[in-house]
C-alpha angles and dihedrals in degrees: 000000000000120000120214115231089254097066142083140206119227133202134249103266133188112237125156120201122237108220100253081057099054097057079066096061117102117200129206126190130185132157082346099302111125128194122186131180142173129195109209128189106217105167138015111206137184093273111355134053113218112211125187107212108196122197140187112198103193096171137095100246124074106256125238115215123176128183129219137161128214123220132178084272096047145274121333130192116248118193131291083055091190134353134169129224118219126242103283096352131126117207133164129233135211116220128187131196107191113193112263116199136252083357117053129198109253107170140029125213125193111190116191120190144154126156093295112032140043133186146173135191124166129186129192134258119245106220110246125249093238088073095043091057112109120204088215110106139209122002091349099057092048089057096045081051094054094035087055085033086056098045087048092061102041090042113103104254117174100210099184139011135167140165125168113258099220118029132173113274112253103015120098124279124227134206138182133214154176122188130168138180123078118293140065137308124229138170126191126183123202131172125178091001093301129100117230091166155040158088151154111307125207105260134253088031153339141128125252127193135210124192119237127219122255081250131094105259143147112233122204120211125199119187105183122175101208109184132144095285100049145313119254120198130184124172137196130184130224126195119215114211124189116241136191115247095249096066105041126078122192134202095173092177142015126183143165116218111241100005091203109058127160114220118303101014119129109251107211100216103203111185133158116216136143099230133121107226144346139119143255114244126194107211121181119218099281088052100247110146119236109168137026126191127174123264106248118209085222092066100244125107126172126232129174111218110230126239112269133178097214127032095275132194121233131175122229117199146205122210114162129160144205118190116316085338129107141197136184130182120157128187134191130280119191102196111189131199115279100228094183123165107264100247091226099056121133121268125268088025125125128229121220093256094046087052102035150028118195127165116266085244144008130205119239112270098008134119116257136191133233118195130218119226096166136014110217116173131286087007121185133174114213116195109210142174113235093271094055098250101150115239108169126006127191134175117215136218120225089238088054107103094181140019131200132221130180120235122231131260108256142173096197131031113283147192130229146183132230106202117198114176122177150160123264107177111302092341116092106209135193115197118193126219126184123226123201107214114188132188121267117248 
């Protein structure tokens, strides 16, 4: 295959994505070739954005991938241009969007093709700081910033959005999307004029699915935000192709029973495929496999969720096969601490969970209940930081049945400590629970 001069040809790479990475890929399969991306925002600079694109390419062509950005006048080209991937390789990708007056870049684009598949995700542009600047000083330009801070965030943004350009006729599409702002999210799906599709979506982030026809057909499909400040649309089209039995492959649902485990507890895996054999893998955030069960021809696998310290996010995955066919499809697993009583701890103590009951997480800088499942003598609830440094203390009455505490304001992911100490007789006694704090937004 001949390169044009404008392109390059990158290397196989290790990268691992991160899970909030993962709900961005979009996957297409077709006669057992898989390609997967994902568009990342990593920096946002003065007066550039810098994005990291990262591609498998699973199949056995070299995979074209071009980059372009959309503004208010059009599409423009951002560097690299045009590169190829290499045949089962996974490489990354670094993307800049340099502002462009008086037009700039909203919207980034990565289409992937070679002569069986064909793939697009887009991300949006943050907008860069240079155009957010003021001129006003003082207290006046700190109100003008949080009055244009506070419109950012309430304006409708759709963040990510994929859909896979080619899919089998007559099996369920799938796309993915991220949206942000204050408003509501809506889909809609036409073909030929008519809609066959659509609703209202949960907001920040989610996938939907429509079914094809056994037909040939092109699909378009609209996600708007429509809120008080604005609507935002973007639309992608998907192409449904008949296929014969024997090349297509289908995993039409994947779910983990219950999503949300502690430590210990059996995952019921429930999926519906066509496929003849294959198995069910567990893999943690850096995909390292820790469990394997059998694929069962009556949909159902067993997995057993491991002990964690901290709610902790894991991958379970899907591979069958049929004949020289395969097929993947993962899904998400939050796994949370088991506080469970020790089974040899002196009588007439409490345990945490028969003390307390606190959320599995808390947002930065919010208000946050604890709940009250006993009521010892001289109780008091420390809120403290993991090195035991106090950050709020309450004493509490025997008639209060909850108690509230205020997160911290944080730039990362923490972890903090509720403290209840208390008397039991003639035993003073101090019980710990952890308290995941993440960061807001």
């Amino acid at each position: 295959m001949a390169i044009v001069p404008e392109m390059m040809h990158l290397p196989a790479a290790h990268v691992c994505a991160t899970p909030d990475e993962a709900r961005r890929f979009v996957a297409v399969l077709v006669k057992g070739r898989t390609v997967m991306a994902a568009l990342k925002c990593e920096r946002k600079g003065f007066a550039s954005s810098e994005f990291v694109a990262k591609v498998m390419n699973d199949s056995d062509e070299e995979l074209s991938c071009t980059v372009t950005g959309w503004t208010h006048r059009g599409t423009v080209q951002l560097e690299p241009r045009c590169f190829w991937i290499k045949p089962r390789s996974l490489a990354q990708i670094p993307i800049r969007a340099p502002l462009r007056l008086p037009y700039p870049v909203q919207t980034i684009s990565l289409q992937m093709h070679n002569s069986a598949v064909r793939a697009t995700a887009e991300a949006d542009v943050p907008t860069p700081l240079a155009l957010r600047l003021g001129a006003v000083f003082g207290v006046l330009a700190a109100l003008v910033f949080g009055a244009l801070t506070f419109r950012q965030a309430a304006l409708p943004r759709v963040l990510a959005y994929t859909l896979p350009s080619k899919v089998a006729a007559g099996d369920v599409a799938s796309a993915v999307y991220a949206v942000a702002g204050v408003g509501t999210a809506e889909y809609e799906v036409t073909s030929r004029g008519e809609q066959i599709a659509g609703g209202v979506l949960p907001r920040d982030s989610g996938s939907f699915t429509f079914p094809t026809s056994k037909q040939a057909g092109v699909y378009e499909v609209a996600l708007s935000m429509v809120g008080p400040l604005g609507r935002v649309r973007r639309e992608l089209v998907t192409a449904a192709t008949p296929f014969s039995a024997s090349d297509v492959l289908s995993i039409t649902a994947l779910q983990p029973e219950p999503g949300v485990v502690r430590s210990g507890e059996s995952v019921n895996v429930r999926y519906v495929s066509d496929g003849q054999s294959g198995r069910v893998t567990l893999y943690d955030a850096s995909g390292i496999a820790l469990q394997h069960a059998p694929y069962n021809a009556s949909g159902v696998s067993r997995l057993t969720a491991p002990a964690v310290d901290i709610p902790t996010q894991y991958r379970v995955e899907l591979q069958v096969a049929s004949g020289s066919t395969t097929a993947i499809s993962s899904a998400g697993l939050l796994v949370l601490p088991n506080d469970d009583a020790v089974p040899n701890a002196p009588a007439g103590t409490l345990s945490a969970t028969q003390l307390l009951s606190v959320p599995p997480y808390v947002v930065s800088a919010t208000t946050f209940g604890v709940r009250l499942l006993a009521h010892p003598e001289n109780l008091r609830l420390t809120f403290e930081d993991e090195q035991g440094t106090p950050l709020e203390t309450e004493a509490v009455t025997p008639q209060q049945a909850i108690t509230y505490f205020t997160a911290p304001n944080i730039a990362h992911d923490g972890s903090y400590v509720i403290d209840a100490s208390f008397s039991r007789g003639n035993v003073q006694q101090d019980v710990l629970q952890r308290v995941l704090v993440r960061r807001a937004g």
